[in-house]
N, C-alpha and C positions, 0 to 999 in steps of 0.2 A: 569574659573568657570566650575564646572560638569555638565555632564548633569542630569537631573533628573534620568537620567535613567541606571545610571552610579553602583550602588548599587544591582539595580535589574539584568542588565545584568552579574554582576556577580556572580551571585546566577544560573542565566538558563545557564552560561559558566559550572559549577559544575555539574546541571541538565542533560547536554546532555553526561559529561564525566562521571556519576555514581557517585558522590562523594559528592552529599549533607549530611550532617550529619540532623539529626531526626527533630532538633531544626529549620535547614534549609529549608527544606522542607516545615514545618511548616508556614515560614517565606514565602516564594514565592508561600504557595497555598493563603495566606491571600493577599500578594501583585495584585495576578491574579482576584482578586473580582474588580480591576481598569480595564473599559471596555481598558481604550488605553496600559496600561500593556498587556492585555489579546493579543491586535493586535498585537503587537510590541511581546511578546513571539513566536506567530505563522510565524511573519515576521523572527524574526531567527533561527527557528526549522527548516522553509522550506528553507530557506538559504545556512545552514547548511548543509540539506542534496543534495543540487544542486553541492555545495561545493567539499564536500565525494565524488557525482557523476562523477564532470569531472575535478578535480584537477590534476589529476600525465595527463590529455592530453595538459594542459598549457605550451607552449615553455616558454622557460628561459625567451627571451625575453619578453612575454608578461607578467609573472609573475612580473618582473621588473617593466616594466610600470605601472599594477597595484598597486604595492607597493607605486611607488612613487606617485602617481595618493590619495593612502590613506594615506599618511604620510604628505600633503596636506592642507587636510578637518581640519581646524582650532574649537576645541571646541568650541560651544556654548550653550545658555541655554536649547534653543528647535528646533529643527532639523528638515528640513523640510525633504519631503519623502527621494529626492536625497542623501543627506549628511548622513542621516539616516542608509540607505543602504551600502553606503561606511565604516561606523563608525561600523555595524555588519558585513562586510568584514573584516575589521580589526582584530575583534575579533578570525572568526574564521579561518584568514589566520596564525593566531597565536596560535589556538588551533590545526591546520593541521599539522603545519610545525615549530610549536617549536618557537626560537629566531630568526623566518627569518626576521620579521622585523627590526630585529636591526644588522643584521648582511648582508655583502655584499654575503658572499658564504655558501652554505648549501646543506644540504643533505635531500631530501624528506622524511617525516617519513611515517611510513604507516598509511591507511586513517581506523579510526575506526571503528570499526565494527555497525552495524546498526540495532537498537531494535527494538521490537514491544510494539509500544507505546499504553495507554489509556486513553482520557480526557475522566473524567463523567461531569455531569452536573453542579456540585457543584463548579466546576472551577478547582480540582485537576486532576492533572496530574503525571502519573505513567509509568516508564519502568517496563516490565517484562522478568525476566531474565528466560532464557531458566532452562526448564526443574524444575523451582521454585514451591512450594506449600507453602499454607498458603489462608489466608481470606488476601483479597487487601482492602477493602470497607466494613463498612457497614452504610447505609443509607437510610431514607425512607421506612423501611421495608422491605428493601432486603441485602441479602448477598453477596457479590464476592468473590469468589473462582477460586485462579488459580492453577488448577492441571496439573504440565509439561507444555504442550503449549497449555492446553485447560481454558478457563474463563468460570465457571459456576455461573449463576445467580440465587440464591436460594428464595424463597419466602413463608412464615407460612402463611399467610392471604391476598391474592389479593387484598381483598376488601380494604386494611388497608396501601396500595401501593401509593405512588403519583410518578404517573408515570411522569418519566423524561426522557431524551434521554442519553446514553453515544455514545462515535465515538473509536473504536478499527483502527489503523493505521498498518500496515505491509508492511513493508521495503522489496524491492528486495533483495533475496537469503533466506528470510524467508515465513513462512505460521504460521498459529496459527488456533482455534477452537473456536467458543462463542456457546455454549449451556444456549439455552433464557429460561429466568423462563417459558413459556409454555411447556419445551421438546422437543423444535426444536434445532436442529445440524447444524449449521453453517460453515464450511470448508470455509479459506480464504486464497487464495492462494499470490503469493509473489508480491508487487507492488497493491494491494487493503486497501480501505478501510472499514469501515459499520458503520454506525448510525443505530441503534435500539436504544429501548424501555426497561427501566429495568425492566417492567413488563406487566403485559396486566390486563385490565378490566375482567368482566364476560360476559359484550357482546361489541360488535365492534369490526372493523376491527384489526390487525397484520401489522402493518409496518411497511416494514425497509427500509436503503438506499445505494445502492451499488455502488462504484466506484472499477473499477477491475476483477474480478473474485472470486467464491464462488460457491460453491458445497452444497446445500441444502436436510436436510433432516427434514421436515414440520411435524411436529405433526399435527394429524386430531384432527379437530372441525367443524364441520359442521355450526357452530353460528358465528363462528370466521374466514371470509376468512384472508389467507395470504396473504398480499402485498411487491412485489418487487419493489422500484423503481427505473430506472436509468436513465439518463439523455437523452436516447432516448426511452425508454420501461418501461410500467408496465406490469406486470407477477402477474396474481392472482391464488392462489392456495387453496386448503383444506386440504391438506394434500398428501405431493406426494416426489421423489427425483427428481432432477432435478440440472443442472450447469445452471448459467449465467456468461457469460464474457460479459465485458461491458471498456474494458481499453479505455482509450483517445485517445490511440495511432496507436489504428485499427481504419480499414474501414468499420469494421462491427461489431454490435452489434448480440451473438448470445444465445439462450437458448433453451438445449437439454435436452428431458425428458427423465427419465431414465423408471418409474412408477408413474400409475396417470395419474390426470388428469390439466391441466394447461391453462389457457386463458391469452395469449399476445398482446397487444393494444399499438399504440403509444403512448407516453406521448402528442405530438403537435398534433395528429390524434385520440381521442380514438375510431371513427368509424372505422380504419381500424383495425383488432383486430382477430387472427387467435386461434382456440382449439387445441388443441397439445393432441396428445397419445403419447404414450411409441414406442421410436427408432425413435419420429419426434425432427426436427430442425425447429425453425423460426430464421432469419436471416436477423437484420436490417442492410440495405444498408443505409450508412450516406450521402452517393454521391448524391445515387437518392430518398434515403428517403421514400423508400420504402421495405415493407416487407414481406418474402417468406418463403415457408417453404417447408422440404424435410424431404426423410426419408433418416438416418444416424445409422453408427455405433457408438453404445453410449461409446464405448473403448477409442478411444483417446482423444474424450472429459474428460472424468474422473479420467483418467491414473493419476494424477495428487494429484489427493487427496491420492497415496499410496504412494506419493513418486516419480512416476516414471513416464518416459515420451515416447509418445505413438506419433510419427508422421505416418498422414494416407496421403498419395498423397499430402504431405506439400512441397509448392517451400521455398525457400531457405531464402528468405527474410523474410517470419513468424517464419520461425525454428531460424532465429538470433537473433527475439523479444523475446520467449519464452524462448532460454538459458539466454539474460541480464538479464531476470526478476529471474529465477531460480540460476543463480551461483553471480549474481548482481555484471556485467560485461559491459563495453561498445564495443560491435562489427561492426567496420568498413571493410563493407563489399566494395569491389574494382573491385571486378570479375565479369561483368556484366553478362555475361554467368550464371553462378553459380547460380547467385540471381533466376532466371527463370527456373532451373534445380529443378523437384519434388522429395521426397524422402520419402520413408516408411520406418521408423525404430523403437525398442522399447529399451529403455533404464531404468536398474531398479536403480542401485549405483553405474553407473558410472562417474568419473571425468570430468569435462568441457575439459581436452584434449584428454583422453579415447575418448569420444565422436567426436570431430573436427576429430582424426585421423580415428575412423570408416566412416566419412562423408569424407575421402579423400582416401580410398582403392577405393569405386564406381568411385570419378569424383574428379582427381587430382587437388590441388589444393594449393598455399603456404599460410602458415598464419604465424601469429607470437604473442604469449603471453609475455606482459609486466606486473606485476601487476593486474590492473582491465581492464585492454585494449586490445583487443584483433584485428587486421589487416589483413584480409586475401586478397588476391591478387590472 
């Protein structure tokens, strides 16, 4: 017997390779209105892309085991979490690697490339293909517009808005733009996400929510503050530029103002809460949870938004997070030495080897590039 869910997953199998036709689509935004559809979509979207992440560092042998491990999991009608997981393995160890399942020997295929995706609110769900134009959306009294790699959200009458949330997703080795129907500019750099607002009222607060990195530039309203929030910081603003980086994967939470004026408060603390001018840093410590601020150069914070990357007195073990996110690369770094070795450099379009090899004229060192895997010793 199938499982119920046997129909739909191959409908989001087509969805993540490009390939639903009009009708399809159609089909899996109405399926996604089922709250346990909707889990189960996000359950092998993220999969998926864990998948893409660290598949070609799987030895044979363990690829093997997993195989046989999911050729196993006998169908049934409703799957508990465990089997569940193994049966979207299956899937997409078959969308990675072709007839590996059914085959003893094989050849790796390459892992596909990774979009920037948009749920709205309405339950639809959209890639958007680089460098694409046209209207994506329209609903509620707003418009979507995506121009290149920027999403502009257009609005005739605020008043006439029922404000929803949508979530923009950006995959390592890419960035995109969201320009919110107020006139705020959004920069979201590669490995981030954002929940906003498709629109905003005539009075109350602005805001949004950030996992990642984003490069702000805040339309003023004096009636309307801006709200950042992330999951160790709010950032309130009126109108100002400003980065937050907020990844999961650092130890610190930081937000540097470019111009303007900005006010930073814990999210678990809102008494502790610093004012920021232009060339300051506040800088949450997730260890001691607590938060400081300095004055900085707003350069290599921002490098970023042109493209280009800007290390100021960075040891070695930050500069490896920030290439995986930029060339969306896994770097296994082995040289202990190295890790703790600082380095100032500016890079505007160069190659992820270009780069390694100017970081090994200073302080020698071997590496080696497979695919998405990069070893250095």
């Amino acid at each position: 017997m199938e499982s119920k869910y046997t129909d739909f997953e191959r409908l989001v199998e087509k969805f993540i390779q490009g390939d639903l036709s009009d009708e399809e689509q159609e089909k899996l935004d109405s399926l996604l209105n089922d709250k346990d559809n909707k889990s189960h979509f996000k359950e092998m979207l993220s999969l998926n892309y864990r998948l893409n992440k660290r598949w070609l560092k799987i030895e044979q042998a363990k690829k093997d085991k997993l195989f046989a491990k999911i050729m196993e999991v006998p169908p049934v009608k409703k799957l508990n979490p465990y089997q569940n997981l193994l049966r979207i393995a299956a899937i997409f160890a078959i969308l990675l690697g072709g007839a590996v399942l059914y085959y003893a020997s094989f050849e790796i295929q390459p892992v596909p490339e990774q979009v920037v995706t948009l749920d709205l609110d309405t339950g639809v769900h959209k890639q958007l293909e680089k460098g694409a134009k046209g209207v994506i959306a329209e609903t509620n009294g707003v418009r979507i517009e995506q121009r290149g790699d920027t999403l502009t959200y257009i609005t005739k009458n605020q008043d006439d808005v029922i404000i929803s949330f949508d979530e923009i997703h950006v995959p390592y080795g890419k960035s995109s733009v969201v320009a919110l129907a107020d006139g705020t500019l959004i920069n979201l750099n590669a490995g981030s996400s954002l929940r906003y607002p498709n629109g905003f009222k005539a009075e109350g607060n602005r805001e949004v929510f950030l996992t990642g990195e984003a490069y702000f530039q805040v339309s003023h309203d004096a009636k309307r503050p801006f709200l950042v929030h992330t999951d160790d910081l709010e950032i309130e603003v009126l109108g100002t530029h400003f980065n937050v980086q907020a990844y999961a994967d650092e130890k610190n939470s930081n937000t540097v103002l470019v111009n303007g004026v900005v006010k930073v408060k814990q999210t678990a603390n809102p008494e502790d809460a610093v004012v920021l001018k232009p060339g300051m840093q506040a800088s949450y410590s997730r260890g001691s949870k607590s938060l400081e601020i300095a004055s900085v150069n707003t350069a290599p914070y921002i490098a970023w938004v042109k493209g280009q990357l800007y290390f100021d007195q960075a040891d070695f073990t930050q500069i490896a997070r920030v290439l995986e996110r930029k060339f969306d690369v896994q770097i296994q770094v082995n040289n202990t030495a190295l890790k703790k070795e600082k380095f100032t450099a500016k890079f505007k379009a160069e190659s992820l080897e270009q780069i390694l090899k100017s970081f090994n004229e200073s302080y020698p060192f071997n590496y080696d590039i497979k695919q998405n895997t990069v070893v250095i010793n």
